[in-house]
C-alpha positions, 0 to 999 in steps of 0.5 A: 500500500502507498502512503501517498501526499498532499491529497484532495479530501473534497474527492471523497466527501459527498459535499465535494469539499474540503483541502488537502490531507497532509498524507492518504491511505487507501486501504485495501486489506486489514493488514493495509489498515495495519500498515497505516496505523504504524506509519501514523505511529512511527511518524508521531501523526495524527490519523482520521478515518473516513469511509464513504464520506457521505456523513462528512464535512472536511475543512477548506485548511484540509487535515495536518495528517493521515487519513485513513480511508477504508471504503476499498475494504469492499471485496466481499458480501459472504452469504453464509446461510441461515439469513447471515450475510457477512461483508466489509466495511466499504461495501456501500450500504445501499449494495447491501441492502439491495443484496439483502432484498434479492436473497429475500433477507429481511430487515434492512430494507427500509434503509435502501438510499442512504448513502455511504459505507456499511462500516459508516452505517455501524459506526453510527446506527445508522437508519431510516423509516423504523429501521437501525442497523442495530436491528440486523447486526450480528457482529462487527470487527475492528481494529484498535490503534495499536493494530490489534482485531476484535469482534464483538457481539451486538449487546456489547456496542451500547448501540442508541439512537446515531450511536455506537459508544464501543466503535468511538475510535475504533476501525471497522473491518467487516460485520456480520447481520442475521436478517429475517425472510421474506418473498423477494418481490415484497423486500424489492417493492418495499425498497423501490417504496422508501427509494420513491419517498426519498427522491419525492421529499429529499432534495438529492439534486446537489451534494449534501450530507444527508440530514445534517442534524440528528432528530431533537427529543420530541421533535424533528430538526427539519420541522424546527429550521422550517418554523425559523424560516431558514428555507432557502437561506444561503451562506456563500454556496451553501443554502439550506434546502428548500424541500427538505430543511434538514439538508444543506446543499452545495447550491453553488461551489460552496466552500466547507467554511459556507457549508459550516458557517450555516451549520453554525447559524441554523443552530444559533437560530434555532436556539435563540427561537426555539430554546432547542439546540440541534446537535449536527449528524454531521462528522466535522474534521480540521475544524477548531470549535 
């Protein structure tokens, strides 16, 4: 595997923005990822690990280290009997979920559309429409910074709502998921079902992140930035979505300083309306506060 220099992170984030990372390893294999984390360790670097990129937003400053990248540990998607399905951490989850759905394995479906990695989906509890990762995850295993491997069982990640405390700081490799059984034809009309209400009430027409904020108790981010007339405010590039609220587009060759700037005003505003304060969805890197 190479380490390679001075590597445009904007290419692998779905808002298609960002600097430089000081150096970028794309790791293919466990033993890459292995590699990477002693060359982070041997040169005294800090590292970043990103999959997709999809749930990501990179400074324009870039990142004064490693990046980690691991969304080419898509080699496999290992059917295993008995409703288990075992694949790496850079498979794309919508792959996954249509695999899913084509073997008649249920329990994943309603998630068909969201972008990004399976290892991403894990590390986040990822979900949609009554349905979270942690519904089908068997297992899942991952490196620690010193290169060792471990799996562990669903019960132990402390999975919550777009949470994974026993991941935080750890690196998926690959997982496992037991899913239930179905007729083929029902799990593929109820994707092609969630794939029409994306594309009827999410604006997929310009980069984004997907929801920037994660759903306030009680409530939903979208409804509360609406109520605050933030519709189609703009910062520079960067406009909060006139279909969807809860989305923030690079409208016109945003920069990620408009994209977070208007991150940081849509939750002041709301604050200071609603007494709410929105928590970003978003993974933020290279940013000071």
């Amino acid at each position: 595997m190479e380490i390679k220099n001075n590597i445009y992170l904007k290419e692998y984030t779905s808002y298609k923005t960002g600097g430089k990372a000081l150096y970028f390893a794309d790791c293919k294999s466990s033993k890459d990822v292995a590699s990477a984390l002693n060359f982070a360790s041997d040169n005294k670097l800090n590292y970043e690990v990103i999959g997709g990129g999809s749930n990501l937003l990179i400074s324009d400053d870039g990142y004064n280290g490693l990046i980690i990248c691991t969304k080419s540990l898509n080699q496999y998607i290992i059917n295993k009997g008995s409703g288990i399905i075992k694949c790496g951490a850079g498979i794309v989850l919508a792959d996954l979920v249509l695999y899913a759905c084509n073997h008649g394995l249920s329990g994943m479906e309603a998630m068909a559309g969201i972008p990004g990695s399976t290892g991403g989906a894990c590390k986040m509890n990822a979900g949609a429409f009554n349905q979270e990762i942690k519904d089908t995850l068997l297992n899942v295993t991952y490196m620690n910074d010193d290169g060792s491997i471990k799996t562990i069982k669903n019960e132990e990640v402390g999975f919550a709502y777009r949470k994974s405390p026993a991941l935080n700081g750890k690196i998926v490799l690959y997982a496992e998921f037991a899913y239930g059984k179905d007729k083929v034809e029902t799990l593929l009309n109820k994707r092609r079902e969630i794939l029409d209400r994306r594309k009827e009430k999410q604006p997929l027409h310009k980069p984004s992140c997907g929801s920037v904020f994660k759903r306030p108790e009680g409530n939903y981010a979208g409804t509360l930035i609406e109520k605050c007339g933030l519709k189609g405010y703009s910062i520079g590039g960067a406009m909060v979505s006139t279909k969807h609220a809860n989305f923030i587009l690079n409208e016109n060759n945003a920069t990620s300083s408009d994209i977070y700037n208007l991150i940081q005003h849509v939750i002041n505003e709301v604050h200071k309306q609603t007494g709410i304060t929105l928590e970003p969805e978003v993974r933020m890197i290279g940013f000071n506060s």
